[in-house]
C-alpha positions as CSV (number, residue, x, y, z in Angstrom):
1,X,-7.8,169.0,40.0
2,X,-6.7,172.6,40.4
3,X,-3.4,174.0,40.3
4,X,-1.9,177.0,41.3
5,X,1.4,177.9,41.0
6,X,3.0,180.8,43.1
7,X,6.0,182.0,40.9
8,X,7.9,185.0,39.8
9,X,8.0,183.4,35.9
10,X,3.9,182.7,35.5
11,X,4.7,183.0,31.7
12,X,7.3,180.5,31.7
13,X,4.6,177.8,33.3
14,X,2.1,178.7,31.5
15,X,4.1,177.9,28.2
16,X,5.3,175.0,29.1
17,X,1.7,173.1,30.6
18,X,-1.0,174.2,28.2
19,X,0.6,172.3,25.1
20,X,-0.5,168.4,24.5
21,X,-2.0,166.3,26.8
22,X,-1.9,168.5,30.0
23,X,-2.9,171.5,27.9
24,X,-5.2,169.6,26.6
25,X,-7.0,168.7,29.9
26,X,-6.9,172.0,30.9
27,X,-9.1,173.4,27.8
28,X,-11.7,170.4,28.6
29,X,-12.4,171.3,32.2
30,X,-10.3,168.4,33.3
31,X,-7.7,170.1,35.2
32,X,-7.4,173.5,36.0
33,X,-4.3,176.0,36.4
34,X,-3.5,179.2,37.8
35,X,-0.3,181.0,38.1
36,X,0.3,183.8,40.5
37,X,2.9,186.0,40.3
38,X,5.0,186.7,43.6
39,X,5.8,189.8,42.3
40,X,2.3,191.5,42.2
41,X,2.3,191.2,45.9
42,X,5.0,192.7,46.9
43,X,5.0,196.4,49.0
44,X,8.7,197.3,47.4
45,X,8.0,200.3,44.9
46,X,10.2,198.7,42.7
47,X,8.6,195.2,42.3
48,X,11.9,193.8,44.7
49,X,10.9,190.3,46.3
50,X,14.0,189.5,47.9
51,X,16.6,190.8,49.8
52,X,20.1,189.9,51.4
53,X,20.2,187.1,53.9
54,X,20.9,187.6,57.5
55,X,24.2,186.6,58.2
56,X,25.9,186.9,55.7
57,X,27.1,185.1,52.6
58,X,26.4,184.6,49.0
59,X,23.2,185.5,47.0
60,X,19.7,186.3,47.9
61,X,17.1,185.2,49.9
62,X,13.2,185.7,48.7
63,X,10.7,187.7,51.1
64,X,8.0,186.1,53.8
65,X,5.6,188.9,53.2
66,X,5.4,188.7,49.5
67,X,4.9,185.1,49.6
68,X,2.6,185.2,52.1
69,X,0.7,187.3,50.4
70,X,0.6,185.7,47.0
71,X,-0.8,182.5,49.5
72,X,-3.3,184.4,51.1
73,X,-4.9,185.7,48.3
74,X,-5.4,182.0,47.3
75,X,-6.0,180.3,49.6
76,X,-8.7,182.4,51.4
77,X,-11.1,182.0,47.6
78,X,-10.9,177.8,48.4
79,X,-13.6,175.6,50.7
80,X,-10.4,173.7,51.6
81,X,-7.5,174.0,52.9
82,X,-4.8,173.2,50.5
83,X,-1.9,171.1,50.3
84,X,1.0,173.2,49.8
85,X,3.7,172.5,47.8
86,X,7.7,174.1,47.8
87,X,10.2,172.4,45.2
88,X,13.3,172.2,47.4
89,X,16.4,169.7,47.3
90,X,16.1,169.4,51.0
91,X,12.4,167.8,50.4
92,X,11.0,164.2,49.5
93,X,12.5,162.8,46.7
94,X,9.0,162.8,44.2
95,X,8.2,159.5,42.2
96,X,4.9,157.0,41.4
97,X,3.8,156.9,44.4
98,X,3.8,160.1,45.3
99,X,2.2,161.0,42.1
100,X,-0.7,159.0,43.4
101,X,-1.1,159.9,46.4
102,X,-1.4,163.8,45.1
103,X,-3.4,163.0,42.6
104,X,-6.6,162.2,44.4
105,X,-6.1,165.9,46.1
106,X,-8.9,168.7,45.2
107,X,-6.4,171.0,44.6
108,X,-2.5,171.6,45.1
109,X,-0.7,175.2,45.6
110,X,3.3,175.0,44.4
111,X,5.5,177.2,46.0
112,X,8.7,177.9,43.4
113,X,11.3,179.6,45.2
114,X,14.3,181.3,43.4
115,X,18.1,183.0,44.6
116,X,19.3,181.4,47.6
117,X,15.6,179.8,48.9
118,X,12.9,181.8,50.5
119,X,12.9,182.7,54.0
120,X,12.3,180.2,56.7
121,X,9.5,181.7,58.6
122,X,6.9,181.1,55.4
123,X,8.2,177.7,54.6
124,X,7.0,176.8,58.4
125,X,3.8,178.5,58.3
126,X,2.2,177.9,54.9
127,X,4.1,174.9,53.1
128,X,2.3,171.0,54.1
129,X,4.6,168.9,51.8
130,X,8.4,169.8,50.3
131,X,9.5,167.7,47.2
132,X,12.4,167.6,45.4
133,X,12.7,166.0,41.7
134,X,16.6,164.8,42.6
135,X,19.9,165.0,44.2
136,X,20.5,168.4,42.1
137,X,20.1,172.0,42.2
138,X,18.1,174.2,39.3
139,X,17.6,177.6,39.1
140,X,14.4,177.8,40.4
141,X,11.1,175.4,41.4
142,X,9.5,176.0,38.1
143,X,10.9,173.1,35.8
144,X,10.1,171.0,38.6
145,X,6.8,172.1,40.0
146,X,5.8,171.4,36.1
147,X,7.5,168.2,35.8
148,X,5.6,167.1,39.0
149,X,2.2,168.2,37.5
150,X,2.8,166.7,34.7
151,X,2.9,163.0,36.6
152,X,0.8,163.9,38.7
153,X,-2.0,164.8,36.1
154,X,-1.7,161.4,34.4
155,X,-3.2,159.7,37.7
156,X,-6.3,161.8,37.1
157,X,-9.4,160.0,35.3
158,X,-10.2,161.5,31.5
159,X,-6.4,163.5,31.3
160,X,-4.9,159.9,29.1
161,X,-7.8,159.3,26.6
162,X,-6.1,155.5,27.4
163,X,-6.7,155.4,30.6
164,X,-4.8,151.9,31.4
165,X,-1.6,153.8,29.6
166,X,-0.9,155.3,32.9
167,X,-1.5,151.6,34.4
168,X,1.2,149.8,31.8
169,X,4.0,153.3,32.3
170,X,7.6,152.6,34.0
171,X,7.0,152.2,37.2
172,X,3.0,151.4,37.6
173,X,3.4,148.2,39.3
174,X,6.9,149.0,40.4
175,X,9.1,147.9,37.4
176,X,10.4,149.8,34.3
177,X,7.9,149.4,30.6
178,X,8.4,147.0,28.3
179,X,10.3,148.0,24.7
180,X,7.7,149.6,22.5
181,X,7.2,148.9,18.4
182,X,5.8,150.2,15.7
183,X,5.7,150.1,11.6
184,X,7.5,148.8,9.6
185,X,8.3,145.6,10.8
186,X,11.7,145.4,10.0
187,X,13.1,148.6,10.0
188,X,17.6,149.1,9.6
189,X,17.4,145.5,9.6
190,X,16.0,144.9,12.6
191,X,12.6,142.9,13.4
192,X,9.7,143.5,15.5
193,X,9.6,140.4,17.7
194,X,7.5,137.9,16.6
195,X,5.8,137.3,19.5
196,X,3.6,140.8,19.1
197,X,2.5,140.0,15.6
198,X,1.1,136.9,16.6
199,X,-2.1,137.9,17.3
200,X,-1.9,135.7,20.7
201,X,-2.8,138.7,23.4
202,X,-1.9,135.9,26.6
203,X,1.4,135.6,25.2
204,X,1.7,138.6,24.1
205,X,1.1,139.9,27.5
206,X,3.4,137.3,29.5
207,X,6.3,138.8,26.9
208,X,6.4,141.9,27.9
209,X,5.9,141.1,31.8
210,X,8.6,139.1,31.3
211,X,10.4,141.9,29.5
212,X,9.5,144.3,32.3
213,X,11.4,142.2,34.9
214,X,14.3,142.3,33.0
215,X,14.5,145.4,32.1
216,X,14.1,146.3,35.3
217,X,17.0,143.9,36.8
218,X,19.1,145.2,34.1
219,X,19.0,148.7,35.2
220,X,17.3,149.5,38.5
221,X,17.6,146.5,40.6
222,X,17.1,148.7,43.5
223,X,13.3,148.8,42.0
224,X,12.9,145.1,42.6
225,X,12.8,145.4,46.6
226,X,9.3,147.0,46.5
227,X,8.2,145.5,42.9
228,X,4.6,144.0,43.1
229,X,6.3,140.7,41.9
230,X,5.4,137.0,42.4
231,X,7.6,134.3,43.5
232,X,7.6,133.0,40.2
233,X,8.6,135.8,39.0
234,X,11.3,136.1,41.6
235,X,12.3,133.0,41.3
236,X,13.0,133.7,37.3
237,X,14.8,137.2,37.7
238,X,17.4,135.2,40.1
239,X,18.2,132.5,37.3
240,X,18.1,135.4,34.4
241,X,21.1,137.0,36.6
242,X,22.7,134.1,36.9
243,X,22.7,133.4,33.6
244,X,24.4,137.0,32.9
245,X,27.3,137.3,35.1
C-alpha cells in the first residue's frame, strides 16, 4: 500500500505514523508513505496557499492551483489512477467497512485541507471519495487522514504480526471485543474469570462470543442491525435484555 499525504504540516504526519506498528510496516517495505507539502507548490513569493473567500465572511479558504499542483505532481509518477481522499465533515462517515474496502487499494492520495476548506473547483476535479471521522470539526484533515491510515493499514496482510488480531478487533464481525486479561490473576481483588484459565479453548471461545454480544447490546445496540449474528444468538441478546430492564 502507498500513501501519500497532501498537507501543509508533512512533519506533523510523519511523527505521528512512523512510530509502532505502522512505523514499523513502513521500515519493512510493507507500507509505504509520502507526504507532500502544499506549500512547495505554490506560485505566491511568500509561500501563501490561501486566500479570502468570495463572498464574504469569516476565515480563509485554501487555493485550487496549489493543490492541484501538489496532485499533479503525484499522480502523473503512478501506473494508476488513484483514489483520492479529502477529510471533510460533509463526507462519509469512515468505519470497518470502509477500512476494508480501502485496504485492498494499490495506493490512496489524502487530501488535508485547513482554514475555512479548500476551494470547490479542486474538490470536483481531483477528489474520488470524501470521509469524515465524525459529527465534529478539527483544525485540519491531518489527525484524521492518520487515524484513517492507521485502520486502514491493519486490513493489510504482514502489518499485525497476528494477523487474526485484526479479525477478533471491535467491530470485525460487526460487534464490539470481548474484555481482555492478563497477569496476575487476581489483581485489586479482582479475578480473571475462570473460564480463560481453563485450558478449554471451545469454551473459552463461546465466552467471549457470548461476551461480544453483550457488550455490544449494552452499548451500541444500533451495531446489532447489521451484526453477522445467528438466530441463536438473537434469540439470546433478546432474553439477556429482558433480563436487564
Amino acid at each position: 500500500m502507498e500513501y501519500t499525504v497532501l498537507t501543509l504540516f508533512p512533519d506533523m504526519v510523519e511523527q505521528g505514523l512512523m512510530t509502532s506498528i505502522i512505523g514499523r510496516a513502513i521500515e519493512e517495505g510493507i507500507l509505504s508513505l509520502r507526504t507532500v507539502n502544499i506549500r512547495d507548490y505554490t506560485k505566491d513569493k511568500h509561500g501563501k496557499t490561501d486566500d479570502y473567500p468570495y463572498g464574504g465572511g469569516a476565515g480563509m479558504v485554501m487555493q485550487a492551483q496549489p493543490v492541484y499542483d501538489a496532485y499533479r505532481a503525484v499522480a502523473g509518477e503512478l501506473p494508476y489512477r488513484p483514489r483520492v481522499i479529502y477529510l471533510t465533515p460533509q463526507g462519509r462517515v469512515f468505519d470497518q467497512q470502509a477500512a476494508r474496502e480501502l485496504a485492498i487499494e494499490d495506493g490512496l492520495i489524502f487530501l488535508c485541507g485547513h482554514y475555512e476548506g479548500i476551494d470547490e473547483r479542486v474538490i470536483e476535479d481531483i477528489v474520488t471519495d470524501e470521509f469524515s471521522i465524525g459529527d465534529f470539526v478539527v483544525t485540519g484533515g491531518e489527525l484524521p487522514a492518520m487515524l484513517m491510515i492507521d485502520a486502514i493499514s491493519r486490513m493489510i496482510p504482514g502489518v499485525l504480526h497476528n494477523e487474526s488480531s485484526a479479525d477478533e478487533d471491535s467491530f470485525g464481525d460487526g460487534l464490539l471485543e470481548f474484555p481482555q486479561y492478563s497477569r496476575p490473576e487476581v489483581w485489586n481483588g479482582k479475578r480473571v474469570p475462570s473460564i480463560l484459565l481453563s485450558g478449554d479453548h471451545a469454551k473459552v471461545d463461546a465466552w467471549r462470543r457470548e461476551q461480544s454480544l453483550i457488550r455490544t447490546a449494552q452499548r451500541r445496540p444500533d451495531l446489532l442491525k447489521t451484526a453477522h449474528i445467528s438466530p441463536k444468538e438473537r434469540a439470546f441478546i433478546e432474553k439477556f435484555l429482558e433480563g436487564t430492564e
